[in-house]
C-alpha positions in Angstrom: 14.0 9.5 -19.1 16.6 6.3 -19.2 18.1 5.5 -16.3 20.2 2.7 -14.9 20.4 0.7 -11.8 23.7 -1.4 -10.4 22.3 -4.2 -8.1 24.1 -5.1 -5.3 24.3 -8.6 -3.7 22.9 -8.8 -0.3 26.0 -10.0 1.0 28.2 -7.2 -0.5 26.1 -4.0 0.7 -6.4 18.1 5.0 -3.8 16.8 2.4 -0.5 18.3 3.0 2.3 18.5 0.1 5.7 18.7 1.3 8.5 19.9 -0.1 13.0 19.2 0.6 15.5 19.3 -1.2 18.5 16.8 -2.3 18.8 13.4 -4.5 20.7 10.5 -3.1 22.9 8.0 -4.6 21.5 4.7 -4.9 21.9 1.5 -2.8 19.9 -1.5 -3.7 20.0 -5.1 -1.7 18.9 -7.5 -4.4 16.6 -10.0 -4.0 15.5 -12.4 -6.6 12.9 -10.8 -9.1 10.3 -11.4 -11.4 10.8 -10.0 -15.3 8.3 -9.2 -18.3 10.4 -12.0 -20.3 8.6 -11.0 -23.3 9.3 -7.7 -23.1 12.6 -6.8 -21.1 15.4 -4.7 -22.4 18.8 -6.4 -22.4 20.3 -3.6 -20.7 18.8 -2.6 -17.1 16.9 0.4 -18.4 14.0 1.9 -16.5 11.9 5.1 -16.2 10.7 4.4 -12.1 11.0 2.3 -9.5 7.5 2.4 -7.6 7.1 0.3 -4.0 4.8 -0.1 -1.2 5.9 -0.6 2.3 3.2 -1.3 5.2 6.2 -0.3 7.7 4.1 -0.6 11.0 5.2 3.1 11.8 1.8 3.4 13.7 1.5 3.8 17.5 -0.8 3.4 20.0 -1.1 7.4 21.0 -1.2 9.9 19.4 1.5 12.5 18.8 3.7 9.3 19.8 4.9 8.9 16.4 6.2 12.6 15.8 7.3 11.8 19.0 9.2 9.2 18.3 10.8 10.5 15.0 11.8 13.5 16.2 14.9 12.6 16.9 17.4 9.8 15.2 18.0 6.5 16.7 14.5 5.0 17.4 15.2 1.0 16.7 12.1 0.7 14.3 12.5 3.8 12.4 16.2 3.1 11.8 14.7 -0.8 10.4 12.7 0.8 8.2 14.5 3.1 6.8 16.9 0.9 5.7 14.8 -1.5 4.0 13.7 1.8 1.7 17.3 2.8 1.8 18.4 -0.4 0.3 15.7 -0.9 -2.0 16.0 2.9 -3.1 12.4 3.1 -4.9 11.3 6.3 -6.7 8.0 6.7 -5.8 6.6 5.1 -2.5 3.8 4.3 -0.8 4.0 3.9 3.2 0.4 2.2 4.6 0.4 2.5 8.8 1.9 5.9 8.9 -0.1 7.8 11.2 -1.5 11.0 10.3 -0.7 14.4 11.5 -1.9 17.7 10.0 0.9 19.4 10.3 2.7 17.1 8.1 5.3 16.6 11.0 5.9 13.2 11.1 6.4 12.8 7.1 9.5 15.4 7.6 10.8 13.9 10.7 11.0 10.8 8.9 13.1 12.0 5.7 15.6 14.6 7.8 16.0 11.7 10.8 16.3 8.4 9.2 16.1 7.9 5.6 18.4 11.2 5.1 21.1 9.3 7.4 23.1 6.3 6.4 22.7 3.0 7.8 25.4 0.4 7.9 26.6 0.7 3.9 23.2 2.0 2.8 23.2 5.2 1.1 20.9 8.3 2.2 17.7 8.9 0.0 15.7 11.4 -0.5 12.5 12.6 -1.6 11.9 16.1 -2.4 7.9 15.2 -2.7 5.8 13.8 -0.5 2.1 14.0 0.0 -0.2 12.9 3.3 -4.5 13.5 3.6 -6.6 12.6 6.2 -7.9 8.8 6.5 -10.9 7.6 8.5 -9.2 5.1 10.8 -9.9 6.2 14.5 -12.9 9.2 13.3 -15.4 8.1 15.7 -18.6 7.2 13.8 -21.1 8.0 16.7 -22.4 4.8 15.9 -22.5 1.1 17.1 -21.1 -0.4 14.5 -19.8 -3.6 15.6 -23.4 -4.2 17.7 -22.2 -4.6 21.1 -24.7 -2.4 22.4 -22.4 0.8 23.1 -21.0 3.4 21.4 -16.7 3.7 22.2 -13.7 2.5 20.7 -12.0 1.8 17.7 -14.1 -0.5 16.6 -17.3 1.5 16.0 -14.8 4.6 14.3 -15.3 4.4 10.5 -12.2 2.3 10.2 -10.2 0.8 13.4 -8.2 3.4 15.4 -8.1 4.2 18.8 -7.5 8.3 17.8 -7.9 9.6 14.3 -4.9 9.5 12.0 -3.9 6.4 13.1 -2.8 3.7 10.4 -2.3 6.4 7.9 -0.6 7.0 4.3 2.3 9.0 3.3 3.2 9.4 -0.3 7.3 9.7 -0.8 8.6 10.5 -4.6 11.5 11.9 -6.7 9.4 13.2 -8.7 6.9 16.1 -8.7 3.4 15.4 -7.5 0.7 17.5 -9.3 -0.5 18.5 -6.2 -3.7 20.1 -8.4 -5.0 17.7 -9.2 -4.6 15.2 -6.2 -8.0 13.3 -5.7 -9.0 12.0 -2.4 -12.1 9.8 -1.4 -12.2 9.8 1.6 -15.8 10.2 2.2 -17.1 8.1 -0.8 -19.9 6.5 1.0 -20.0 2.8 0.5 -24.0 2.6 -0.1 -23.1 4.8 -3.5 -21.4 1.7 -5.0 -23.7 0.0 -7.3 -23.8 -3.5 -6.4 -21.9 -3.0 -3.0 -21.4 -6.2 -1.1 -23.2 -4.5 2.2 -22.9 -6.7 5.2 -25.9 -9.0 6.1 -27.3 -9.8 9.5 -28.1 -13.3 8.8 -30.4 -13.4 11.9 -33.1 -11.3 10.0 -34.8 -12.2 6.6 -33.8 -8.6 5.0 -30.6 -8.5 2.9 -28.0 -6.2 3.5 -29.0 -5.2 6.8 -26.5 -5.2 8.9 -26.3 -1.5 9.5 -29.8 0.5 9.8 -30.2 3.4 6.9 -29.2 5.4 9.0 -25.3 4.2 9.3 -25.2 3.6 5.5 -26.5 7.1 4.9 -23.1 8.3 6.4 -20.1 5.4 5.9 -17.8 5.8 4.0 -16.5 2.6 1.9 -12.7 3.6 2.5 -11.4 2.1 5.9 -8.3 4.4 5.6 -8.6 6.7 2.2 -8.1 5.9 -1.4 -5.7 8.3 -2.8 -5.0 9.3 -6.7 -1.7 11.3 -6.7 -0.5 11.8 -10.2 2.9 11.8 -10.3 5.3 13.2 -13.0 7.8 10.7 -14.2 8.9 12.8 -17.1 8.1 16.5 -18.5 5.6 14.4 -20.8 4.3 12.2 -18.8 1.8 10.9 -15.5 1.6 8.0 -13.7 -1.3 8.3 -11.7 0.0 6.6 -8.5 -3.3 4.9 -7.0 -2.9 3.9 -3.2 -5.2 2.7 -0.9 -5.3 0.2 2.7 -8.5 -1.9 2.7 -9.3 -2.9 6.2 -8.5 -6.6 7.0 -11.2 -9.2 6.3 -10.8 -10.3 10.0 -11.8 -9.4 13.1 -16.1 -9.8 12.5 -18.4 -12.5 12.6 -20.9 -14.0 10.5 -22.1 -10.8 8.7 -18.8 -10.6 7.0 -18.7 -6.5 7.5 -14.7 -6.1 7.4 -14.3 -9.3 4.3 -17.0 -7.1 2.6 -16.4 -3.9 3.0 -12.2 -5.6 1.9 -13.7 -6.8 -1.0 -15.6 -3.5 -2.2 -12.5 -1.1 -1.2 -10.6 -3.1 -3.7 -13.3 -3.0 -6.6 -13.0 0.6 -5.9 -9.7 0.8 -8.4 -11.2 -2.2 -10.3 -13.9 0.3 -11.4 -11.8 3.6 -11.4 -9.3 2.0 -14.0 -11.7 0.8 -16.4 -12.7 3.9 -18.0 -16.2 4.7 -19.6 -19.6 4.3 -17.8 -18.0 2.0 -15.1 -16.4 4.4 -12.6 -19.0 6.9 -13.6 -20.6 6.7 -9.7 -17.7 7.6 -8.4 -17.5 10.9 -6.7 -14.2 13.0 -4.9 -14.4 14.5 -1.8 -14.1 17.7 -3.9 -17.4 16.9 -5.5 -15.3 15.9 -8.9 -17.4 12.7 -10.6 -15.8 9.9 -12.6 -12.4 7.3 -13.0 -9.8 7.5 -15.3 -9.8 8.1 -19.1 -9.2 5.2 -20.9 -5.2 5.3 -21.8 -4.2 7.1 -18.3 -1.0 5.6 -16.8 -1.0 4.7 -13.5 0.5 2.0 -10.8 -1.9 0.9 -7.9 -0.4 0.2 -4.8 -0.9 -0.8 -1.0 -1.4 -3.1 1.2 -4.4 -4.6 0.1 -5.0 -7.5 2.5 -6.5 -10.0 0.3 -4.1 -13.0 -1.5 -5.8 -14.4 -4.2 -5.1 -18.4 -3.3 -5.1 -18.2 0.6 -6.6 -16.6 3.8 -10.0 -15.7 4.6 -10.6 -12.4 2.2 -13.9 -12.5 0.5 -13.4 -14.8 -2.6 -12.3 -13.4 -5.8 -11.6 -10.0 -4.1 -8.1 -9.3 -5.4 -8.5 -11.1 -8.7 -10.8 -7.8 -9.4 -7.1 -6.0 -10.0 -5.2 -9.3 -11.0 -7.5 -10.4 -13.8 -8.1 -7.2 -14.7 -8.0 -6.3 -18.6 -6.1 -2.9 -18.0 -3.3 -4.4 -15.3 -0.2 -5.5 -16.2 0.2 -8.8 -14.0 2.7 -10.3 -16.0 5.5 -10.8 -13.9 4.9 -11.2 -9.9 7.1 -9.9 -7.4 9.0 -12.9 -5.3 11.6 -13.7 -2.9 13.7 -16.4 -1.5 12.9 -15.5 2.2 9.3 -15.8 1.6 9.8 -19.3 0.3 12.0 -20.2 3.0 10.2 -18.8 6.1 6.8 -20.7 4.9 9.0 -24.1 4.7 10.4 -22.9 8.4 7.4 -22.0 9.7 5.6 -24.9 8.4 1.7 -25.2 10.2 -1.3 -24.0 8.2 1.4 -22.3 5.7 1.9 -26.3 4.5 -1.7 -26.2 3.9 -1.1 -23.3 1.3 -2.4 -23.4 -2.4 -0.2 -20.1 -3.1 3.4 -19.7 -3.9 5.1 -18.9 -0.7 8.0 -16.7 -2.8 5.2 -14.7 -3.5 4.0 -14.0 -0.3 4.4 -10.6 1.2 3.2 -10.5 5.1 4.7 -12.7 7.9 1.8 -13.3 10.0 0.4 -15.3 13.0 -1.5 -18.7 12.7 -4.3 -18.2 11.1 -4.0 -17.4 8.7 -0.2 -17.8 8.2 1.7 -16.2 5.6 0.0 -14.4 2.7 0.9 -11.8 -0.6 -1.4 -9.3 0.2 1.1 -5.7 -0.5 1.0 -5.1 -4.5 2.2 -3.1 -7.1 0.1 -3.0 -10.3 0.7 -1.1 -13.3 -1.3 -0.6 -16.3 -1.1 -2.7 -19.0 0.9 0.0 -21.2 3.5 0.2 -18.6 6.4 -2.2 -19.7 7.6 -4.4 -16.4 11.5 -4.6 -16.2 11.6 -6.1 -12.4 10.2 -6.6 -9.6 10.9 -8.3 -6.0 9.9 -8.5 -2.2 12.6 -7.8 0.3 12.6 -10.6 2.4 16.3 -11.9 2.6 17.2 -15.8 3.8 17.8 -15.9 7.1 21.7 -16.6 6.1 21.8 -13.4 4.9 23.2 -10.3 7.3 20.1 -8.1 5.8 17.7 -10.6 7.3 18.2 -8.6 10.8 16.2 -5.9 9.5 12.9 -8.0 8.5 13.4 -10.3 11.3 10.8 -13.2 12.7 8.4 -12.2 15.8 8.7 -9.7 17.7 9.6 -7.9 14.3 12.3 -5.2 13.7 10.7 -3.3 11.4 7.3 -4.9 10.3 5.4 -8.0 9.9 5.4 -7.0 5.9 7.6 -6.7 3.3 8.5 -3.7 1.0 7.6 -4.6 -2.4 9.1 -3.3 -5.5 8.5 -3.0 -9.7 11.1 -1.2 -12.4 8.7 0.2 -14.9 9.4 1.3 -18.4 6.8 4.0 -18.6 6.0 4.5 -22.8 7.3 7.6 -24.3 8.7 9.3 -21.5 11.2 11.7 -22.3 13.9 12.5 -20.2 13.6 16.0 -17.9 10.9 17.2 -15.9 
């Protein structure tokens, strides 16, 4: 299934399956991008582009998002949809979509905003695209966060002020085997051997933080994790793994959100690795066990952890970088992100990361950070990848922006994959 890209210069340019019609033409902003030296084809040959986007579609109310892409023209929206205009990946991942069950606001968005042009950007469409439920905003009927009441978002099973919010959505070109979809949704966190439960460092017991009781119902997933195997060719799979861990912030000295981070991320660390490892791990349609060793896939998401700076627990990303069955050979950069942490300047001086790699845009602490990723498997044969995050000379920097943001306080992120033995057709 060989295809080709042209690359424009910046300057020149319950789960619900859904599906449209129509193929666009492609319009690409380039930004500089990291390649599998070793391994790239001299022509521009690839089988997918896969990307992640956190896009900040989320809102405060609910309904306010179908709301607010029911019709075209809403400022945001129209940022955003550019960006995955412009970058034109095949299979995408959007974190901080808010869930509807209707599947309402993952139409809206295609027939509104990516299905109309912006500026010189060309339409795109996606004929499959896949939502689920997530637990951000289900109230736990629990005081989780121990200030003596039960209300809010911060004592639902992952922060939300209704459920849905902060969602997932799942755009591709190509067919989704909606069959054989797994969701976990309700993996409880206690079930992971070895999980990292929060301590109350007050008392002498470990891992107390929350009473049996509270473990004996939450779930390790802040959001969801998804597996949604997507077919790239008639012979073959990529099982596109996407997830949101909650932010390592926002807690005290128990550590529950860094925690919790860490664990939702050694979720895939332990799904990927085949054999015994994963063997705990149970669907939410009772369905036990990880991948077989040799399944393709491509993790992706917003996993808010960077593994030089910020405050994540340590080591919690390098469970996918250093990972024997990830393909981390070439990392995603950009010139924006080098130039906005020299702009910026504060604690990102104080940095041990490089800030071309870096992803997110955010406040003091903890200053710009790479924590959105896509990682395929070690079979999977990287031709390129970037970050969109233009120079602030560039005319495209309008739609990523500096506080208040246009569009979102994260970049898209992007990887070309040559996916072994795919044949062309579907």
């Amino acid at each position: 299934m060989s295809r080709t890209r042209r690359h424009l210069g910046a300057a020149g340019i319950a789960g619900a399956l859904v599906l449209a019609g129509g193929l666009a033409s492609p319009a690409l902003a380039a930004q500089p991008a990291a390649t599998d030296t070793d391994a790239a084809p001299s022509a521009s040959r690839i089988d997918a582009r896969f990307a992640t986007f956190n896009a900040s579609l989320n809102r405060g109310a609910e309904g306010q998002l179908v709301s607010d892409l029911s019709a075209p023209g809403n400022a945001q929206a129209d940022a955003v949809a550019e960006i995955i205009q412009r970058a034109n990946p095949d299979v995408l991942l959007i974190n901080e979509f808010d869930y509807d069950a209707e599947g309402e606001a993952l139409s809206l968005f295609q027939d509104n905003y990516l299905s109309v042009p912006h500026g010189d950007a060309e339409p795109v469409a996606y004929p499959y695209r896949y939502t689920a439920p997530v637990n951000t905003g289900v109230p736990s009927g629990f005081d989780l966060n121990g200030d003596g009441q039960v209300s809010g978002g911060d004592d639902a099973w992952g922060f939300g002020l209704f459920p849905g919010q902060y969602g997932m959505a799942v755009y591709s070109r190509f067919p989704i085997d909606e069959t054989a979809v797994r969701t976990f949704q309700n993996f409880r966190w206690a079930d992971m051997p070895g999980a990292l439960l929060p301590d109350d460092p007050a008392t002498p017991e470990p891992a107390d933080f929350y009473s049996e009781e509270e473990l004996a119902a939450f779930p390790l997933s802040s959001k969801s994790h998804w597996d949604v195997p997507v077919q790239v060719s008639k012979n073959k799979t990529v099982h596109f793994l996407v997830s949101h861990p909650t932010p390592p912030t926002f807690d005290g000295p128990e550590d529950r959100n860094g925690t919790r981070n860490h664990d939702e991320i050694r979720f895939w660390a332990d799904y990927i690795s085949g054999g015994s490892t994963g063997s705990y791990i149970v669907d939410d349609a009772g369905r036990s066990g990880g991948l077989r060793g040799g399944d393709l896939f491509v993790i992706a998401g917003d996993q808010n952890a960077d593994p030089n700076d910020g405050d994540s627990t340590a080591g919690a990303i390098d469970q996918l970088l250093e990972h024997a069955a990830v393909n981390t050979r070439a990392v995603p950069t950009s010139s924006g992100g080098a130039e906005a942490s020299v702009l910026q300047a504060g604690i990102n001086a104080e940095h041990t990361g490089d800030a071309a790699q870096d992803t997110a845009d955010f406040s003091e602490p903890p200053g710009n950070l790479r924590v959105d990723y896509v990682l395929p498997s070690r079979q999977i044969r990287i031709i390129e990848s970037a970050v969109f995050w233009p120079e602030q000379a560039d005319p495209l920097a309008a739609l990523t922006g500096v506080y208040p943001f246009p569009s979102s306080d994260h970049r898209l992120v992007w990887t070309d994959v040559d996916v072994p033995g795919a044949k062309p057709g579907r």
